[in-house]
C-alpha positions as a Markdown table, in Angstrom:
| # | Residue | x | y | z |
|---|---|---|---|---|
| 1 | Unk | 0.0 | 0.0 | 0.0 |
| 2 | Unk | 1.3 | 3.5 | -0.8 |
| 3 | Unk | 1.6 | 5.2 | 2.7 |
| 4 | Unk | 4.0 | 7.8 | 1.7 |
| 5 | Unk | 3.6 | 11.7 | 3.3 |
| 6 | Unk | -0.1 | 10.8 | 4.6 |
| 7 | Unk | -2.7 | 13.5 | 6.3 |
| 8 | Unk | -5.3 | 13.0 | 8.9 |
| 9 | Unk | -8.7 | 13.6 | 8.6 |
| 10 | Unk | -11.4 | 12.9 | 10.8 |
| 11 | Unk | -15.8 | 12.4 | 10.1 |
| 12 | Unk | -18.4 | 10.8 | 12.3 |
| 13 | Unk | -20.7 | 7.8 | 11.9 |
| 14 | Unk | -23.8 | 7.3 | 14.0 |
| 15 | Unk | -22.1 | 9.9 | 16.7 |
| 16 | Unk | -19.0 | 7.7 | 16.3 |
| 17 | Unk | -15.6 | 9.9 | 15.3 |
| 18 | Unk | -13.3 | 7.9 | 12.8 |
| 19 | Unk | -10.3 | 8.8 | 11.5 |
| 20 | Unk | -9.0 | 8.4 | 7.7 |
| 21 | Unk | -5.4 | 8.7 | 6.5 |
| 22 | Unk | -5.2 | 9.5 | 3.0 |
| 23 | Unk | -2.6 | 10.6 | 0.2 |
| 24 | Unk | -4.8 | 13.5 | -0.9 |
| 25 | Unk | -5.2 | 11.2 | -4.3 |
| 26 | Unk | -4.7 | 7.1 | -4.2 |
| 27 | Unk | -4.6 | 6.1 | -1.0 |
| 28 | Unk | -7.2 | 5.6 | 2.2 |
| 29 | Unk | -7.0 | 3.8 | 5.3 |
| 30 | Unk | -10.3 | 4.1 | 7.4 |
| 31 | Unk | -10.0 | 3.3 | 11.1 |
| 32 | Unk | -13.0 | 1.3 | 11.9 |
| 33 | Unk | -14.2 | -2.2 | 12.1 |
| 34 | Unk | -14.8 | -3.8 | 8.4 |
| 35 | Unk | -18.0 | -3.9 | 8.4 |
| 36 | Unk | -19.8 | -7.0 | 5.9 |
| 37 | Unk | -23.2 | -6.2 | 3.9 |
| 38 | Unk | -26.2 | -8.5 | 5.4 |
| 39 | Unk | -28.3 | -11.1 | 3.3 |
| 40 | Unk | -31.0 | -8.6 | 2.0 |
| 41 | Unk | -33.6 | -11.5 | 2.7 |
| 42 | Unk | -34.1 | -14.0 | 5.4 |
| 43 | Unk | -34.6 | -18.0 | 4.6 |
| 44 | Unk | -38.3 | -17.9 | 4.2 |
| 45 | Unk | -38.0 | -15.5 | 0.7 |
| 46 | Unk | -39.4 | -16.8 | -2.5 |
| 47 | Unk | -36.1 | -15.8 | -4.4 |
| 48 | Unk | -36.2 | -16.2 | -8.6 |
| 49 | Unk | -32.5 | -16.0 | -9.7 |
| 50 | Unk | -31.4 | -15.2 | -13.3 |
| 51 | Unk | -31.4 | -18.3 | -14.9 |
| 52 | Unk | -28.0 | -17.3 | -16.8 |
| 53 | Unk | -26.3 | -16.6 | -13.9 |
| 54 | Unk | -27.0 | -20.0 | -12.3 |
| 55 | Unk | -26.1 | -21.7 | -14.8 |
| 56 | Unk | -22.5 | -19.8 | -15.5 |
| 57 | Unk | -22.0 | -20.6 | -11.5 |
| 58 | Unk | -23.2 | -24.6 | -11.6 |
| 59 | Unk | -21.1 | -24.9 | -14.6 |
| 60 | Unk | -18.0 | -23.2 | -12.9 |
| 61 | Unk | -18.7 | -25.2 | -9.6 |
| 62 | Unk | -18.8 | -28.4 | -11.7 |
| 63 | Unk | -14.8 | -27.9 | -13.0 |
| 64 | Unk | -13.7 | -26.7 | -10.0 |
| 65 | Unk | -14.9 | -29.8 | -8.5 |
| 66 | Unk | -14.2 | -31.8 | -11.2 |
| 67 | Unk | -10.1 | -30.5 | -10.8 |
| 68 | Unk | -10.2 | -31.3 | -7.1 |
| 69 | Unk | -11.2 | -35.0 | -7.8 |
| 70 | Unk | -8.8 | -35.3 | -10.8 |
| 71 | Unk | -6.4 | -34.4 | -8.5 |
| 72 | Unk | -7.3 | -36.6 | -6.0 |
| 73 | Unk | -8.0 | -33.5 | -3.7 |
| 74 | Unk | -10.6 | -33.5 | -0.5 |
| 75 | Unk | -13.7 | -31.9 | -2.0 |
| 76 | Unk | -14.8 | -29.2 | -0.5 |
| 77 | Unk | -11.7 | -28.7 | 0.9 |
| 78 | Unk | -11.1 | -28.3 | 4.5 |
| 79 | Unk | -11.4 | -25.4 | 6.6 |
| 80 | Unk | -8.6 | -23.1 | 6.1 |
| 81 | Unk | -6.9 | -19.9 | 4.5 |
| 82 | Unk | -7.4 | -20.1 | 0.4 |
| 83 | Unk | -6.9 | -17.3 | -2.1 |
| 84 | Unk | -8.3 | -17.5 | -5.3 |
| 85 | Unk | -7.1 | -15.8 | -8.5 |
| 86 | Unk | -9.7 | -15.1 | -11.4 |
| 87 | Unk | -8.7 | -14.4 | -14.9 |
| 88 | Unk | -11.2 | -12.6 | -17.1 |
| 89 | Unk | -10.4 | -12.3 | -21.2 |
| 90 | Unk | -13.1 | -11.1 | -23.1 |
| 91 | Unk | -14.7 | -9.6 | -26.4 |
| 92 | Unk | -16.9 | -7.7 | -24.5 |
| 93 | Unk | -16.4 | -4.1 | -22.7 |
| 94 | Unk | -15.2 | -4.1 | -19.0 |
| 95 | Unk | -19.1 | -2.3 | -18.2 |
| 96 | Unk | -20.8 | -5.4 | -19.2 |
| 97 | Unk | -18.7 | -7.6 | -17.1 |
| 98 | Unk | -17.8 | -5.7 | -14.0 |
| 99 | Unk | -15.1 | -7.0 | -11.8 |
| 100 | Unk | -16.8 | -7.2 | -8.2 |
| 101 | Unk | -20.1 | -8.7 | -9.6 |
| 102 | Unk | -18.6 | -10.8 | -11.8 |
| 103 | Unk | -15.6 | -11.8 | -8.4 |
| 104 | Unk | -19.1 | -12.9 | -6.8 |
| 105 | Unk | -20.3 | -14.8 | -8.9 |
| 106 | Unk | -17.9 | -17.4 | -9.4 |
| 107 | Unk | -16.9 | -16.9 | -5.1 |
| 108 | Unk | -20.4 | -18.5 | -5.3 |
| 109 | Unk | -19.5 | -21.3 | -7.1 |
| 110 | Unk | -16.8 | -22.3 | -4.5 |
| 111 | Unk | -19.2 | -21.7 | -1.3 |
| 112 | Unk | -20.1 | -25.2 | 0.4 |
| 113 | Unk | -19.5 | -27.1 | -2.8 |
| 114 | Unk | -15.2 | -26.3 | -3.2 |
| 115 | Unk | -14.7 | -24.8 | 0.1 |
| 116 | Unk | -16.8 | -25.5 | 3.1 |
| 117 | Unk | -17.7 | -21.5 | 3.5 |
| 118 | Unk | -16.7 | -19.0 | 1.2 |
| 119 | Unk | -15.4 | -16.6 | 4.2 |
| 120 | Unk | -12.4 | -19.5 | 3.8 |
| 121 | Unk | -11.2 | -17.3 | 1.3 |
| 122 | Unk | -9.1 | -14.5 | 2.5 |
| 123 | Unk | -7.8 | -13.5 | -0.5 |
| 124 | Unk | -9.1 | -12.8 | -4.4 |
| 125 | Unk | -7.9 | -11.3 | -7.6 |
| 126 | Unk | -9.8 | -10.3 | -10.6 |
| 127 | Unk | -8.2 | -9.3 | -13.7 |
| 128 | Unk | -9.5 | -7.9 | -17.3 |
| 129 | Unk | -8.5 | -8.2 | -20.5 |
| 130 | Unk | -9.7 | -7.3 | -23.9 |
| 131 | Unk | -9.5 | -9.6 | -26.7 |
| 132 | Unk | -10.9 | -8.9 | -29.9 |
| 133 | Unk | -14.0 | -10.8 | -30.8 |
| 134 | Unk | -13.7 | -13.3 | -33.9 |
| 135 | Unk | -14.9 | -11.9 | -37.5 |
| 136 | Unk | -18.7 | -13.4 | -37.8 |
| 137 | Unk | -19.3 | -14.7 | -34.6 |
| 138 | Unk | -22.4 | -13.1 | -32.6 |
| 139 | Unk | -21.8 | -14.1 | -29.0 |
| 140 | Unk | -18.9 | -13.1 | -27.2 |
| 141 | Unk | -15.9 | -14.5 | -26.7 |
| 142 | Unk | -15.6 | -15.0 | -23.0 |
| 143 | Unk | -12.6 | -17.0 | -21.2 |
| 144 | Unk | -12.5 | -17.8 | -17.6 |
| 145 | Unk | -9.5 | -19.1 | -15.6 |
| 146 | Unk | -9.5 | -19.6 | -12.2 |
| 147 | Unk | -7.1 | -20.6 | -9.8 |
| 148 | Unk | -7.1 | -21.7 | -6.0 |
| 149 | Unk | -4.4 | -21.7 | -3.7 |
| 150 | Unk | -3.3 | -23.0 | 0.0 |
| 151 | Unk | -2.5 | -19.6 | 2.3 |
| 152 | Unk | 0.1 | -21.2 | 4.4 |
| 153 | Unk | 1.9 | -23.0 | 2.0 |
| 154 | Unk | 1.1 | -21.3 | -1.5 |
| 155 | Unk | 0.5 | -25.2 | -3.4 |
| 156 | Unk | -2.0 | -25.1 | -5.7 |
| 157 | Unk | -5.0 | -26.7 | -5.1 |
| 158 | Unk | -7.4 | -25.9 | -8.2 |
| 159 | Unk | -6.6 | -24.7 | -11.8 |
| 160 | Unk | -8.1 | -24.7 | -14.5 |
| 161 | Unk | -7.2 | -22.3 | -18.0 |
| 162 | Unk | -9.0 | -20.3 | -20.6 |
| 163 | Unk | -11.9 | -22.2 | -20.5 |
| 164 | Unk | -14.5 | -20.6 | -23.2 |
| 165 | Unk | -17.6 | -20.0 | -21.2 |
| 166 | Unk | -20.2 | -17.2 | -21.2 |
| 167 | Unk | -18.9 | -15.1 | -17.9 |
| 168 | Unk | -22.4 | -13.8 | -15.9 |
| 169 | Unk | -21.5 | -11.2 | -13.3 |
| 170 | Unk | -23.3 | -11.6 | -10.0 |
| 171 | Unk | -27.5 | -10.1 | -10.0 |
| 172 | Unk | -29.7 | -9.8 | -7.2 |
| 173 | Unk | -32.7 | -12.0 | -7.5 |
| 174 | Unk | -36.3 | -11.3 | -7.5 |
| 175 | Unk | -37.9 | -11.8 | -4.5 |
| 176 | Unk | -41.5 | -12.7 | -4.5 |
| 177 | Unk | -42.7 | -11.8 | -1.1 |
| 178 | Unk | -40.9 | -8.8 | -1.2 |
| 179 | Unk | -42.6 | -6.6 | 1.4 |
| 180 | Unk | -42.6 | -9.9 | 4.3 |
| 181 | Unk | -38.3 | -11.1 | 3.8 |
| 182 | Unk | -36.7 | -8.4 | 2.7 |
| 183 | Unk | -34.4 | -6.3 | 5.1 |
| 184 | Unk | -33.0 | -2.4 | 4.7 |
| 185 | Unk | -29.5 | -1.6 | 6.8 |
| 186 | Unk | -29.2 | 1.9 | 6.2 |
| 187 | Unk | -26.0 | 1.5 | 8.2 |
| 188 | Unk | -24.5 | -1.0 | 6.3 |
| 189 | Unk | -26.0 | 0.6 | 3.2 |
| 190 | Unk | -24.9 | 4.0 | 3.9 |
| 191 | Unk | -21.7 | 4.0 | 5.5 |
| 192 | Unk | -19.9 | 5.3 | 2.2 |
| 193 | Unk | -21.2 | 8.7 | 2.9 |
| 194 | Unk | -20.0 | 10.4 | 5.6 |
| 195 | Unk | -16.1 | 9.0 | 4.1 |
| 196 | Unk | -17.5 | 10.6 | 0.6 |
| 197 | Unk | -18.5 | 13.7 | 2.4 |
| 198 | Unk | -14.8 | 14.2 | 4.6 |
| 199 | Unk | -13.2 | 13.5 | 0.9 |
| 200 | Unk | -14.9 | 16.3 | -0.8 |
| 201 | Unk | -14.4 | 19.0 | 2.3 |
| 202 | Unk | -10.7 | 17.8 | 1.6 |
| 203 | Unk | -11.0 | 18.0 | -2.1 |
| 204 | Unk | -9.1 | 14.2 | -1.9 |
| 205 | Unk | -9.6 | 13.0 | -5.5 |
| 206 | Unk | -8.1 | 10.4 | -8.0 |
| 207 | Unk | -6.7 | 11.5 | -10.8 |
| 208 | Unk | -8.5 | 10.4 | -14.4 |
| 209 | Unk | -7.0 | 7.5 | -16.2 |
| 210 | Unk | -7.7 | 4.8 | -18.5 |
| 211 | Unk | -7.9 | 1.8 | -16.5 |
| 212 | Unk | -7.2 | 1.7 | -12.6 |
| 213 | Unk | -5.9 | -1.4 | -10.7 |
| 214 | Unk | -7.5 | -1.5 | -7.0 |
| 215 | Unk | -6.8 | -3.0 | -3.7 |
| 216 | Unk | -8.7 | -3.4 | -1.0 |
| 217 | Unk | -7.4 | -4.7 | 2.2 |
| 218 | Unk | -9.4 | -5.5 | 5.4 |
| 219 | Unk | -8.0 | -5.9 | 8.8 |
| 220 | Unk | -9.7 | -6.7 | 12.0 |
| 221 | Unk | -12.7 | -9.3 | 12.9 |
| 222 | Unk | -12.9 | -10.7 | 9.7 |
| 223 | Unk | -13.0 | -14.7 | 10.2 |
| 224 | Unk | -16.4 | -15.2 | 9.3 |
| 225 | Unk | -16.7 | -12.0 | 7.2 |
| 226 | Unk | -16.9 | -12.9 | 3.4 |
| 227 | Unk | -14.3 | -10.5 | 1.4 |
| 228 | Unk | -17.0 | -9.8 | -1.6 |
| 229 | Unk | -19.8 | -8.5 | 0.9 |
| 230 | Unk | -17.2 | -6.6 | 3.2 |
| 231 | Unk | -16.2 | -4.6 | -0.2 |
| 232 | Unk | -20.0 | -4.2 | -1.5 |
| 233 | Unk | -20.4 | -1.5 | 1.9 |
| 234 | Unk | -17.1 | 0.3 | 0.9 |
| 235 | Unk | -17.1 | -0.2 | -2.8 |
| 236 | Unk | -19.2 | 3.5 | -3.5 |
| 237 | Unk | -16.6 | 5.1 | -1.9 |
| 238 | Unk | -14.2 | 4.7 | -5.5 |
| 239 | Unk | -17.3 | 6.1 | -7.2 |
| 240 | Unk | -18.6 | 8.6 | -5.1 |
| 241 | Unk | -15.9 | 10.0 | -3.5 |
| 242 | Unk | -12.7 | 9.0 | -5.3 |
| 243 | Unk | -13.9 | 9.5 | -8.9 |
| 244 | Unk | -13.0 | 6.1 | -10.3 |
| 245 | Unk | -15.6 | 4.7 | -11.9 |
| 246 | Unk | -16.7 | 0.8 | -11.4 |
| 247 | Unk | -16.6 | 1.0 | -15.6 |
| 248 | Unk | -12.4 | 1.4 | -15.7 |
| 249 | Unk | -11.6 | -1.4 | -12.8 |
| 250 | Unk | -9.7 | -3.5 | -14.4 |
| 251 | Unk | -8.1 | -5.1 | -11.5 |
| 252 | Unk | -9.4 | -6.0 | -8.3 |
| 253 | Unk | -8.0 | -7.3 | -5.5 |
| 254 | Unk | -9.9 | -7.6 | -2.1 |
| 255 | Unk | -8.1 | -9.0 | 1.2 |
| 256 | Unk | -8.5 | -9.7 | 4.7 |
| 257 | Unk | -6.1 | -10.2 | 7.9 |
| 258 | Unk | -7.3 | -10.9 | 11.5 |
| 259 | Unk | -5.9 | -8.4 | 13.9 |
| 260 | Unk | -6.7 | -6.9 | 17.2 |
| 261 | Unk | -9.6 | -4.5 | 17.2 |
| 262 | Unk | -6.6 | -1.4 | 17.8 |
| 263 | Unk | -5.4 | -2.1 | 14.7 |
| 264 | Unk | -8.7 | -2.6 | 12.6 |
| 265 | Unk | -8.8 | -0.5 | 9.3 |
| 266 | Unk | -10.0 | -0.6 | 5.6 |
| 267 | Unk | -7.5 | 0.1 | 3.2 |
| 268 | Unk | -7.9 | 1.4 | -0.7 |
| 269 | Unk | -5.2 | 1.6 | -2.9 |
| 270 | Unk | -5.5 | 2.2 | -6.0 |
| 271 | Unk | -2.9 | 2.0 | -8.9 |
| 272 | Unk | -3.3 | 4.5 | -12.4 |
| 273 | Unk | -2.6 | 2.4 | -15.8 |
C-alpha cells in the first residue's frame, strides 16, 4: 500500500468519530471495524435467480470440483486460509462484465460445494483483458481461468485455464414476497457517505486514467466476514468520492487479515494504468 507523506482527517458515523489517513489522491486507510453487507432477505423468501447466472455458477462449480477429484483432492476442501485468482479475457467491454459482480459470482461457485464457507477465502484477484472478438461470430468470446491456492503453503489446489464460457456477473434475485423477507440496513447501506463527504471538504480526488488497478485490504474481525460483501459497503466510496468509476476497474484485489480490534482498518489503494 502507498503510505507515503499521509494527512489525517477525521468524520463521524452514527455519533462515532473515525479517523481516515489518506494521500490526498490514491490512498485511504479508514480506522473502523470492516463492516460485511447483510443477506438482503431472510430463509423464508421466494427468491427467482437469473437463470444465466445460475447456470454460469453450476457450470463453474462443476470444473472446480471436477479438478479437485482429478487431483485426487478432499472436495470441498477443509477449513482453512485459500486465495483464489480469477482471470477474465473477453470480447466484450469491461461495463458489461464488471469485476466485483462478476468476483461474486464465481466466489459462489466455490461456497459449500469447493470450500466449506466461502469466508475460507481470505484472499481474491480479478483481472481484465480485452480480446478482440472473432470476425462473424455473434456471442462473445468469454474466457475464464481460475485458480485456487493453499495460504500457508502457497501449493495449488485448483486450476483450470482459458476455459470458453459465457462469464455472468453476479444479479440480485427477484424476491416474490418482497414486502414480508426483505431487510434495509441503512448503516450497512450507507456507511460510504460520511467517508465521501470528509473526501470532498478535503478536495481528496483520483486523478483520471484509462484503467485503474485496486486493492482493498481489510484488517480486524474478519473470520467469518466474506471479502465480496465486506467490499460491496465500501465499494461506492471509488465512485462517489474517489472519482474512479466501477466502468475502468480492471483489476481488483480484495483481502483480509485478522488483527486486534486497535489495529482494525479498511485500506484502498488504488494503482493508475
Amino acid at each position: 500500500m502507498n503510505q507515503t507523506t499521509l494527512s489525517r482527517i477525521k468524520t463521524y458515523i452514527k455519533k462515532r468519530e473515525v479517523d481516515i489517513d489518506h494521500n490526498n489522491s490514491s490512498y485511504i486507510c479508514i480506522h473502523d471495524q470492516p463492516k460485511e453487507m447483510p443477506h438482503e432477505t431472510d430463509r423464508r423468501a421466494n427468491r427467482l435467480q437469473d437463470i444465466n447466472m445460475m447456470d454460469f455458477q453450476s457450470k463453474v462449480t462443476m470444473l472446480l470440483r471436477a479438478n479437485l477429484k482429478e487431483n485426487q483432492q478432499q472436495c470441498p476442501l477443509p477449513k482453512g486460509m485459500y486465495r483464489v485468482e480469477i482471470m477474465v479475457e473477453t470480447s466484450r467491454r469491461v461495463d458489461e462484465l464488471p469485476l466485483l459482480p462478476v468476483m461474486k459470482s464465481v466466489i459462489d461457485s466455490f461456497d459449500r460445494e469447493v470450500v466449506a464457507n466461502d469466508y475460507d477465502i481470505y484472499q481474491c484477484d480479478i483481472q481484465y483483458r480485452y480480446v478482440g472478438a472473432k470476425t462473424g461470430k455473434t456471442n462473445p468470446d468469454d474466457f475464464l481461468t481460475v485458480q485456487c491456492f493453499d495460504m500457508y503453503s502457497d501449493i495449488l489446489l485448483v486450476d483450470f485455464q482459458s476455459v470458453n464460457i459465457n462469464i455472468e456477473p453476479k444479479v440480485k434475485p427477484h424476491v416474490l414476497n418482497f414486502d414480508e423477507h426483505t431487510y434495509f440496513f441503512p448503516e450497512h447501506d450507507f456507511y460510504y457517505v460520511s467517508i465521501v463527504d470528509a473526501l470532498h471538504q478535503n478536495n481528496i480526488q483520483c486523478k483520471a486514467s484509462k484503467t485503474y488497478a485496486v486493492d482493498i485490504n481489510f484488517s480486524g474481525s474478519i473470520v467469518n466476514k466474506d471479502i465480496d460483501n465486506m467490499a460491496k459497503v465500501y465499494y461506492p466510496i471509488l465512485s462517489e468520492g474517489l472519482g474512479v468509476q466501477e466502468d475502468y476497474i480492471t483489476t481488483l484485489c480484495l483481502r483480509k487479515c485478522k488483527t486486534i480490534d486497535i489495529q482494525s482498518c479498511i485500506e484502498i489503494d488504488i494503482q493508475c494504468n
